[in-house]
N, C-alpha and C positions, 0 to 999 in steps of 0.2 A: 273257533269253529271246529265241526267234529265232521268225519265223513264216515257213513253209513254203507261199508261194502261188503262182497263178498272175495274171495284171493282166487278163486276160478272163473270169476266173472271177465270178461274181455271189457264191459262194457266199465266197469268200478276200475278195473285195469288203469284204462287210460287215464281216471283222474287221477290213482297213484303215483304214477309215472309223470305226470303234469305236476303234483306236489312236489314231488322229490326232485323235479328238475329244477323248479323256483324256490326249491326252497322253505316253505313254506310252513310257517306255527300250524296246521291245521292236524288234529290226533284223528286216525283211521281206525274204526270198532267193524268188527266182523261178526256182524250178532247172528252167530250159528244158531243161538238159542231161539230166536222169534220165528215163531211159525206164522202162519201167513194171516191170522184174524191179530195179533199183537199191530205186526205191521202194516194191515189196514186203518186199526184205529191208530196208529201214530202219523199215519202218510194216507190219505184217501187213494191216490193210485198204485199203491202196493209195492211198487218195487223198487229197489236197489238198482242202484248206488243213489244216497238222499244225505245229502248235503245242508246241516244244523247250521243255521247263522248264529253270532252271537247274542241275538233278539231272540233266537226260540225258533224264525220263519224255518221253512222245510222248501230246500231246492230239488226238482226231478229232472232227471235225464240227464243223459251224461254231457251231449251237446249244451244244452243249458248250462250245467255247473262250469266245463270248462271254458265255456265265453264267460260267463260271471269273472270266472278266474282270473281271465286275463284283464280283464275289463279295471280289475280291481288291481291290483300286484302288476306293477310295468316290467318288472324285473326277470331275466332271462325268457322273452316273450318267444313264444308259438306263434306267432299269426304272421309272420311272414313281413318283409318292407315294402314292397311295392303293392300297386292294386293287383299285378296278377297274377303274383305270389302269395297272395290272401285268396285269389280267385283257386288257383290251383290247390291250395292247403284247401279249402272247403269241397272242393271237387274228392278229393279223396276221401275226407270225412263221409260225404253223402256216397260213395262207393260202399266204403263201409258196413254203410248203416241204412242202404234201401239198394243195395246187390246182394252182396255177399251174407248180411246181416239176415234176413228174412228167410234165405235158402236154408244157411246154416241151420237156426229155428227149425225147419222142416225136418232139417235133417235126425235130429233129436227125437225130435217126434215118434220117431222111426221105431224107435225103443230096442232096437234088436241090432249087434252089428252085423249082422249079416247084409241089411235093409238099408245101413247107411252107405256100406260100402260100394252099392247099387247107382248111389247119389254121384259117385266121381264125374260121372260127366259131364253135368249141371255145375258142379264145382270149378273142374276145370274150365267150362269157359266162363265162370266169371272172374277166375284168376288171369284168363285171357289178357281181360278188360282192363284191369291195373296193369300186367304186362306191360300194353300199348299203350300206358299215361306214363309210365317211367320211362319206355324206350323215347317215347317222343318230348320226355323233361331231363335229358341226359345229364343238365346241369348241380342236379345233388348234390356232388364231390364239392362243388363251391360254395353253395348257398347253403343258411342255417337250415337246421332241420325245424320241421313245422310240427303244426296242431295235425293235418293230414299222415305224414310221415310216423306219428306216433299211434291213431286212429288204424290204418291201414296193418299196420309192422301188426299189431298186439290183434286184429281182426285174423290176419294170417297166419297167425303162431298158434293161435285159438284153433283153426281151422285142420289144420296140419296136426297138431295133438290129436286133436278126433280122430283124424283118418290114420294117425299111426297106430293108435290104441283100439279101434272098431276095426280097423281094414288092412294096419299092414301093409300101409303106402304111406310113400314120403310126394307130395304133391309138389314141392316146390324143385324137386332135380328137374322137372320140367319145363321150368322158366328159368334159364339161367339170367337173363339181366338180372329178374325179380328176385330171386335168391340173391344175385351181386347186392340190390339196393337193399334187401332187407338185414343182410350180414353186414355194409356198412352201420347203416340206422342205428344196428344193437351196439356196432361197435365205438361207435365215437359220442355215444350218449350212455351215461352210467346208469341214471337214474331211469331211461326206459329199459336197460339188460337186466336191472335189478329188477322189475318190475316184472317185466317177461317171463323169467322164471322164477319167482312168486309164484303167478297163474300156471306155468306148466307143473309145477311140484303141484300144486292146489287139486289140478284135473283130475291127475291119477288117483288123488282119495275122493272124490266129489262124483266121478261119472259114473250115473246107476242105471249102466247096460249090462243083459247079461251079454257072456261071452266076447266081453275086450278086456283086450289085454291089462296087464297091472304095470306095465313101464314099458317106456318106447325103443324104439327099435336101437341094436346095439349097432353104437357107430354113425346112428343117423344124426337128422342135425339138430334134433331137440336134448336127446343124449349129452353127446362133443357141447351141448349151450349152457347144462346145464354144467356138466364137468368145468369145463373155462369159468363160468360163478365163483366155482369153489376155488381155482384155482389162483383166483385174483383176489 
């Protein structure tokens, strides 16, 4: 199997991180080269991350490929043991991926950072929202980390890049449990830290705003994330 990403992508992120964590024979191509009529006729919906089976078929969305994943490969599983540990893991995908995930999108849009930086407080309260899912799932520290926990982490890192590099804010000193659980997450999972910053190295060449910055703030926690990489 091959997967079809990009290395700033949040969304291609998380199947990386879900590979590396299982394991998995699966080779990742980052076709900088395809512009977006190549990529139509290979994929009818156009986008990345597209997941090759070894029959030829073409998997989309990320949600898809990584239920496939597990679906197929039982091995160091994402989805949680119990029902409402698969219940909770899916709650934070959908956090994701129709809160955070859509804004974000807008946010881009924006094309200026001056305009994104505007967005903070739409942001901030949907970082609210997962806030009060971690404060009120205290249990992390015990239970394995999930398909959510990896969804979320790599949606928030995404997030927090932007607003270092366009606005010159760190959005997560704000929540400290949420920083607690996201500093866990990266730390006792190898293959989502490696992945993590992949996509924040990826951002700074890939983000075509004018007027942001070209690397994150000194000291902050993308910085120290990326430092601790090298240094391990």
């Amino acid at each position: 199997m091959k997967l079809y990403s990009l290395d700033y992508s949040p969304y291609s992120t998380r199947i990386r991180a879900q590979i590396r964590h299982k394991k998995l024979p699966i080779s990742c191509v980052n076709p900088s080269q395809l512009k977006s009529a190549q990529l139509n006729n290979m994929f009818p919906l156009g986008q990345l991350p597209v997941l090759c089976l070894d029959d030829g078929e073409l998997l989309a969305e990320s949600t898809v490929i990584m239920n496939y994943l597990e679906e197929i490969f039982s091995q160091h599983s994402l989805r949680g043991e119990s029902a409402v540990e698969k219940a909770r893991a899916n709650m934070m995908v959908r956090w994701s991926d129709t809160h955070l995930g859509p804004l974000v999108r807008d946010v881009l849009c924006a094309d200026r950072a001056a305009l994104i930086g505007s967005a903070e407080i739409l942001v901030i309260a949907e970082l609210g929202k997962i806030d009060s899912l971690i404060v009120g799932q205290s249990d992390y520290h015990q239970r394995e980390i999930h398909i959510g926990d990896f969804c979320a982490v790599i949606s928030i890192t995404f997030t927090q890049a932007l607003f270092e590099l366009c606005a010159s804010t760190s959005l997560l000193d704000k929540f400290p449990q949420l920083l607690a659980w996201w500093q866990f997450s990266l730390q006792r999972n190898l293959a989502l830290n490696e992945s993590v910053v992949e996509m924040v190295d990826a951002i700074k060449e890939w983000l075509p705003i004018p007027g942001c910055r070209r690397s994150y703030l000194d000291g902050g926690l993308l910085a120290n994330l990326c430092v601790n990489q090298e240094a391990s």
